[in-house]
C-alpha positions as protocol buffer text, in pm:
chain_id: "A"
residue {
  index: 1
  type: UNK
  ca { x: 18063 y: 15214 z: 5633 }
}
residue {
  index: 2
  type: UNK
  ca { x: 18321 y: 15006 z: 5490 }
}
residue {
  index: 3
  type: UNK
  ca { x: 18589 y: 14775 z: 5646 }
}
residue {
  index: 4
  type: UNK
  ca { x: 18934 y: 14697 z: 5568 }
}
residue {
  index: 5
  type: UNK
  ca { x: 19150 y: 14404 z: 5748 }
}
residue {
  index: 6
  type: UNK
  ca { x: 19479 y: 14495 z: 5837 }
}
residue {
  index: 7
  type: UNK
  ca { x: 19726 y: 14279 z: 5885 }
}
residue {
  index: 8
  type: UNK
  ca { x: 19942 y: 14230 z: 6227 }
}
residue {
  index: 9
  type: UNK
  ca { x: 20053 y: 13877 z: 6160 }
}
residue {
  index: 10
  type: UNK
  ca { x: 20400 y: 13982 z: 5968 }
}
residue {
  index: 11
  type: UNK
  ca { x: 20589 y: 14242 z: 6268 }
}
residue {
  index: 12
  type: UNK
  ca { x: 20830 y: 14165 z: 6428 }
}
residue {
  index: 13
  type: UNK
  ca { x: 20804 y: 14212 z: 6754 }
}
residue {
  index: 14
  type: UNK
  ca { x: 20862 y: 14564 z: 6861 }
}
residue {
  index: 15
  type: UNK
  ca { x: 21202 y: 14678 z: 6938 }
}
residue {
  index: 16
  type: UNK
  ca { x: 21326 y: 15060 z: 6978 }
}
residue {
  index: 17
  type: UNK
  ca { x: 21632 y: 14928 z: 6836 }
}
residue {
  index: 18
  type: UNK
  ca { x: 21445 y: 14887 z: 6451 }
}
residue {
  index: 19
  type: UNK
  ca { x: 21303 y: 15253 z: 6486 }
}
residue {
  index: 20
  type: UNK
  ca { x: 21582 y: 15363 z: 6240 }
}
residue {
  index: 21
  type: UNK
  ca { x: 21483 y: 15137 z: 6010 }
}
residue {
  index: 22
  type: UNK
  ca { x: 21131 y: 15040 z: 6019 }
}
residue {
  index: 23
  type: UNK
  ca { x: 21022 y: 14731 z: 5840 }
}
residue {
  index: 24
  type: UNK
  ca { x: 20794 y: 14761 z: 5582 }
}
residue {
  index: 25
  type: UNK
  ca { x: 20534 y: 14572 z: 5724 }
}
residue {
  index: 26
  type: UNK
  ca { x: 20563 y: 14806 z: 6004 }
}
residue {
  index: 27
  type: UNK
  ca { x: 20515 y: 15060 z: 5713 }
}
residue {
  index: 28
  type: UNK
  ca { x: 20241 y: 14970 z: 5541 }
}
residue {
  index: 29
  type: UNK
  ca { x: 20059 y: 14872 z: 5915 }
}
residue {
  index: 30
  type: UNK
  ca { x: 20097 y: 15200 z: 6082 }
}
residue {
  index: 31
  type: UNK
  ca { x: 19996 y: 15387 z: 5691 }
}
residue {
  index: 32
  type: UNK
  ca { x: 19687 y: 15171 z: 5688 }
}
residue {
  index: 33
  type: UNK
  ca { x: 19584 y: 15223 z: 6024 }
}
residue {
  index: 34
  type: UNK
  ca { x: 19631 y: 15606 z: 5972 }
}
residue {
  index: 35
  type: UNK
  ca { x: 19443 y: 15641 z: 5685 }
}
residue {
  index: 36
  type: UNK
  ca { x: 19132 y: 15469 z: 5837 }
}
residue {
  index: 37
  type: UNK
  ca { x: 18859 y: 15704 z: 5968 }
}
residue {
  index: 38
  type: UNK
  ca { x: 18805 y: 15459 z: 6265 }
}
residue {
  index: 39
  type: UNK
  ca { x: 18917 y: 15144 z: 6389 }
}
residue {
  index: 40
  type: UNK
  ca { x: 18695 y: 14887 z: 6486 }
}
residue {
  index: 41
  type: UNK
  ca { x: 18897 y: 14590 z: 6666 }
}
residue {
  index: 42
  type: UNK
  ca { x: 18749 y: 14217 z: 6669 }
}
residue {
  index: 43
  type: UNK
  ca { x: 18969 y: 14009 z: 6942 }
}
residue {
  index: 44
  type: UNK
  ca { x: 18966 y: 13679 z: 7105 }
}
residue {
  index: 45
  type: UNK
  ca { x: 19096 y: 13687 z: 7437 }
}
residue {
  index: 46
  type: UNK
  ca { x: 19428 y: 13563 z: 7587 }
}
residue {
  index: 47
  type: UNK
  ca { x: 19446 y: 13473 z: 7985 }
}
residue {
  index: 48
  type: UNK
  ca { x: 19235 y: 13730 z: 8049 }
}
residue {
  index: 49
  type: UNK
  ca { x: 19391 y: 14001 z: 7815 }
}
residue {
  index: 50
  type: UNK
  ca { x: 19464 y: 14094 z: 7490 }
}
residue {
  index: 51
  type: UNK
  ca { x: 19666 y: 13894 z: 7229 }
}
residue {
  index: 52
  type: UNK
  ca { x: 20063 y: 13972 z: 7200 }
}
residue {
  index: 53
  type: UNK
  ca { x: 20008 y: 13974 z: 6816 }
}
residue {
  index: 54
  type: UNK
  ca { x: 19775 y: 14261 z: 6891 }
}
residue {
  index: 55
  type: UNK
  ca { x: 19939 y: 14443 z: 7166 }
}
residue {
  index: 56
  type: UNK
  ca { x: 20230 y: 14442 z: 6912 }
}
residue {
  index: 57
  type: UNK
  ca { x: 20067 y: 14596 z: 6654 }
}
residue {
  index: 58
  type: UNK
  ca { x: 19928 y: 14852 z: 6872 }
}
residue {
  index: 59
  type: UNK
  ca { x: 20256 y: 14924 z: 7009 }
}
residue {
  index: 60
  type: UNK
  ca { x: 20436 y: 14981 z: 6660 }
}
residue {
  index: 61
  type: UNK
  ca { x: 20155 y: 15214 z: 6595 }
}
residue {
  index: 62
  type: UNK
  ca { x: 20199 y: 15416 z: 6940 }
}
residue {
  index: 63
  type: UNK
  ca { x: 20578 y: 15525 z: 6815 }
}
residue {
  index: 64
  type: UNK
  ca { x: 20717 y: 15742 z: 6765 }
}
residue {
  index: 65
  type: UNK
  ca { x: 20525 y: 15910 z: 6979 }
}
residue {
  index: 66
  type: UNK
  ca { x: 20444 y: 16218 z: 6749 }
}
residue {
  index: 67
  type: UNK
  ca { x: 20367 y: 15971 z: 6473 }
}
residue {
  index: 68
  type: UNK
  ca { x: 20096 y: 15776 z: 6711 }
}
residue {
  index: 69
  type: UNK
  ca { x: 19817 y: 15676 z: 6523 }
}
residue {
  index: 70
  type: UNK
  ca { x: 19613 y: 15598 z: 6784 }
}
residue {
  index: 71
  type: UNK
  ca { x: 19570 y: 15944 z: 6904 }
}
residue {
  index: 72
  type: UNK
  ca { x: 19214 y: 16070 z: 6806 }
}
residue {
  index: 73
  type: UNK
  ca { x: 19121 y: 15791 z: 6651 }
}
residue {
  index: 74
  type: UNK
  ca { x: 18786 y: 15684 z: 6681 }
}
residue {
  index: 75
  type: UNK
  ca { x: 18819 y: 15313 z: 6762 }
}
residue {
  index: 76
  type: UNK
  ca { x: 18538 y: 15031 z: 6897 }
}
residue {
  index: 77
  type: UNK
  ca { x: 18634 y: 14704 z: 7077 }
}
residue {
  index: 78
  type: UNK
  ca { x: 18460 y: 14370 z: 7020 }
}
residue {
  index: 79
  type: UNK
  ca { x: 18497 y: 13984 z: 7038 }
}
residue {
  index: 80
  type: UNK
  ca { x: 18407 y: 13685 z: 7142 }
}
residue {
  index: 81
  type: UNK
  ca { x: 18569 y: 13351 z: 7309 }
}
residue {
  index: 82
  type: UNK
  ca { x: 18383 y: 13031 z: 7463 }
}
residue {
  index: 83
  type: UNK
  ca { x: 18337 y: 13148 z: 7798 }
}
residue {
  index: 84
  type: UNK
  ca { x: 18039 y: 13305 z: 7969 }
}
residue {
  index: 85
  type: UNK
  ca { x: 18195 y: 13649 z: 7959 }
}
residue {
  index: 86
  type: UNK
  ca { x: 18319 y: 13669 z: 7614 }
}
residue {
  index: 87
  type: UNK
  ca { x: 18657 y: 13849 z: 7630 }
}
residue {
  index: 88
  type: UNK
  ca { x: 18523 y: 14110 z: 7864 }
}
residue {
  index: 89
  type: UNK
  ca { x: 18866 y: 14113 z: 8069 }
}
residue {
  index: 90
  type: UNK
  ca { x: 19023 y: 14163 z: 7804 }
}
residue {
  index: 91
  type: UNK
  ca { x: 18855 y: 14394 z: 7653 }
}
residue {
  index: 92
  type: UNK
  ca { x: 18874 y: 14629 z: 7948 }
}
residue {
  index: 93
  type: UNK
  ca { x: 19254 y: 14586 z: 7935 }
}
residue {
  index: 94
  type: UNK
  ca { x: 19270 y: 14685 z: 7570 }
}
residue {
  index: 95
  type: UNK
  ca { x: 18980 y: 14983 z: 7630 }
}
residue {
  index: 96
  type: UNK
  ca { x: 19240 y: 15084 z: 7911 }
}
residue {
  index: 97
  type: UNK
  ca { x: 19560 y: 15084 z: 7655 }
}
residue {
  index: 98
  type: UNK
  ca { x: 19398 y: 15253 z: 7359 }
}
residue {
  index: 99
  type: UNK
  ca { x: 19277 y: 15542 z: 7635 }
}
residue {
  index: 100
  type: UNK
  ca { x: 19617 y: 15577 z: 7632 }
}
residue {
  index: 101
  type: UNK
  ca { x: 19747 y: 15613 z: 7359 }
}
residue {
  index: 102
  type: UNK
  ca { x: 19492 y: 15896 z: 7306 }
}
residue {
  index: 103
  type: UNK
  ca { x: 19240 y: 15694 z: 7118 }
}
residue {
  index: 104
  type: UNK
  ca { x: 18854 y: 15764 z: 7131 }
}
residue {
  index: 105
  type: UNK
  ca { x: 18700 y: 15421 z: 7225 }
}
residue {
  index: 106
  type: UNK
  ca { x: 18326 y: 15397 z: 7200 }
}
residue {
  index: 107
  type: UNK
  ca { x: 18158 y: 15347 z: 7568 }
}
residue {
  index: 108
  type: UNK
  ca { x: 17933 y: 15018 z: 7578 }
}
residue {
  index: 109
  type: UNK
  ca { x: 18049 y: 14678 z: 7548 }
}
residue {
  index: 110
  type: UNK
  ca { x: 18002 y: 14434 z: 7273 }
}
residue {
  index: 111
  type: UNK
  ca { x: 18103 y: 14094 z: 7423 }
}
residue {
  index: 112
  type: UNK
  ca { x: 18007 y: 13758 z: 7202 }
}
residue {
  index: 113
  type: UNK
  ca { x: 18020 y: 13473 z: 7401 }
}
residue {
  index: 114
  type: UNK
  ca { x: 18131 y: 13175 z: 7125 }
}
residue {
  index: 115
  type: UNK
  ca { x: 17861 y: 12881 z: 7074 }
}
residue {
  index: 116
  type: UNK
  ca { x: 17918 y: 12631 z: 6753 }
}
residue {
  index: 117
  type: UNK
  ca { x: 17559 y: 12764 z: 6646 }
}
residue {
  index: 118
  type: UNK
  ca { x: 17710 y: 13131 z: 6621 }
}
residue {
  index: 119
  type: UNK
  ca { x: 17793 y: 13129 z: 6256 }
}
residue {
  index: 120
  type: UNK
  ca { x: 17664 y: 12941 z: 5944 }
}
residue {
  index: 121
  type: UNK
  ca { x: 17866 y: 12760 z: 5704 }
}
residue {
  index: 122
  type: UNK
  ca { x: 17971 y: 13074 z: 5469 }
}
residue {
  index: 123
  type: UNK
  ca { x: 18029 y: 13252 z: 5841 }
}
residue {
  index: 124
  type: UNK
  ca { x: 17740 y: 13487 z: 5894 }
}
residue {
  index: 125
  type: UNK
  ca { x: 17602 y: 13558 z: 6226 }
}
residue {
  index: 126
  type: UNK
  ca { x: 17332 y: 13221 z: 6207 }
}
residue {
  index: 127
  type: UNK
  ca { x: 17184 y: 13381 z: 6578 }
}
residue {
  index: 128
  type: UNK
  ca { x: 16941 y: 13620 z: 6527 }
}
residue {
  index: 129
  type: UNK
  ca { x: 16964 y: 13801 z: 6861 }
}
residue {
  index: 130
  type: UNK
  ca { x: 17328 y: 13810 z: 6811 }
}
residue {
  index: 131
  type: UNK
  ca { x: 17344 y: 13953 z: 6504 }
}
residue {
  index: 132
  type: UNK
  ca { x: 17057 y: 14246 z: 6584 }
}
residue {
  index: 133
  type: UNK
  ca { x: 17271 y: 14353 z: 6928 }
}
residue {
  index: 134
  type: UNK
  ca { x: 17597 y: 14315 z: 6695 }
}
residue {
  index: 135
  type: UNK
  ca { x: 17421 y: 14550 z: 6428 }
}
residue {
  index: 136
  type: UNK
  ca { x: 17334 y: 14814 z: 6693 }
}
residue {
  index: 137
  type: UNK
  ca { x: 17659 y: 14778 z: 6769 }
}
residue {
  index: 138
  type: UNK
  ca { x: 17823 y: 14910 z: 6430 }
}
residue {
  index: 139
  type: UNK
  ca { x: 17543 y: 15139 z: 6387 }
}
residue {
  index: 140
  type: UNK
  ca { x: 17626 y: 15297 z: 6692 }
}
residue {
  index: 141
  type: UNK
  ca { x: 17993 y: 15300 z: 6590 }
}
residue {
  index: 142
  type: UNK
  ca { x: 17917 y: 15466 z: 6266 }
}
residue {
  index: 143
  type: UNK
  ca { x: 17734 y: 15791 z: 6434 }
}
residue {
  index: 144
  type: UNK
  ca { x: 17998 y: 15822 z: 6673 }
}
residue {
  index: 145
  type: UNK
  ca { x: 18247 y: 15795 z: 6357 }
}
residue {
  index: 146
  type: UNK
  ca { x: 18023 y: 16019 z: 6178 }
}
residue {
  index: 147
  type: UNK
  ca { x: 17959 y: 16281 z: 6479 }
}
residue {
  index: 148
  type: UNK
  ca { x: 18365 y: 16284 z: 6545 }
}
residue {
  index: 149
  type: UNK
  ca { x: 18463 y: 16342 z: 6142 }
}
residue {
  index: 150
  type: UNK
  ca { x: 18178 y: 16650 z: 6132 }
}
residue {
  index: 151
  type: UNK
  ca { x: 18340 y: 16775 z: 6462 }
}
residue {
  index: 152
  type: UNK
  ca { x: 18689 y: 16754 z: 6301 }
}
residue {
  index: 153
  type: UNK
  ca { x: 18497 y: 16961 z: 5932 }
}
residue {
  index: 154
  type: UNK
  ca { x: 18379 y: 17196 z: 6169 }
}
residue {
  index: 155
  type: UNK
  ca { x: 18744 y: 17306 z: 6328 }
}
C-alpha cells in the first residue's frame, strides 16, 4: 500500500450557495479523494466528535449527491488524543457519518491513546506494542482494500 495526504485545511466552509462554482481546492479535494482506492482517516478528537475541518471536507465530498465520493469507498478510521479512550467517541460519530454517505468502513477499532513516549524524535511509533496492534491494523485494511477492488474486477 501506499498513502497520500490530502489536504482539508484550504475549504471554505461548505455552502450550497458555491455549488455553481466550486473552488478549486474543493476541486482538487473531492478529485484526490476519488481517485484513491481507499481512505484511511487519522483524527484527533473534538468534544467528543469529529473535527469541523474534517466534517467539512467530508461534506464537500458528499455533494452533489451523484458525485459523492464517499459512496463505496473503502475507508478505515483511526486516532489518538490524551485521554484514556483515545477518540473512541468520536470515532463512532464519524464511523456513523461515513455509513452514510455510503462508505465501506472497516469493523474494529483502532484507538491510540496519546503518551509523550508514543513517537521518537523523527516521529515513528517509539512503543512497540503500539506500533504491532497499529500494523495489524493497516494490514487488515489492505485485505479488506484488496478483497473489495477483486470484488469490483470480478463484476
Amino acid at each position: 500500500m501506499s498513502f497520500e495526504d490530502i489536504r482539508i485545511d484550504d475549504m471554505p466552509m461548505y455552502n450550497g450557495d458555491l455549488e455553481g462554482a466550486r473552488p478549486d481546492t474543493v476541486n482538487r479535494f473531492t478529485a484526490a479523494v476519488a481517485a484513491c482506492d481507499a481512505v484511511l482517516i487519522v483524527m484527533p478528537e473534538h468534544n467528543r466528535s469529529l473535527p469541523a475541518l474534517l466534517k467539512n471536507a467530508i461534506d464537500w465530498g458528499s455533494k452533489p449527491s451523484d458525485k459523492n465520493v464517499w459512496r463505496d469507498k473503502p475507508a478505515a478510521i483511526t486516532g489518538t488524543s490524551p485521554g484514556a479512550i483515545g477518540t473512541a467517541v468520536g470515532q463512532q460519530h464519524l464511523r456513523q457519518i461515513l455509513g452514510i454517505l455510503g462508505a465501506t468502513v472497516m469493523g474494529g477499532e483502532a484507538y491510540v491513546s496519546f503518551k509523550p513516549d508514543l513517537l521518537d524524535a523523527e516521529g515513528n511509533i517509539a512503543n512497540e506494542s503500539t506500533r504491532v496492534f497499529l500494523q495489524a491494523f493497516v494490514d487488515r485494511f489492505a485485505v479488506l482494500v484488496g478483497k473489495l477492488a477483486s470484488h469490483a474486477h470480478d463484476s
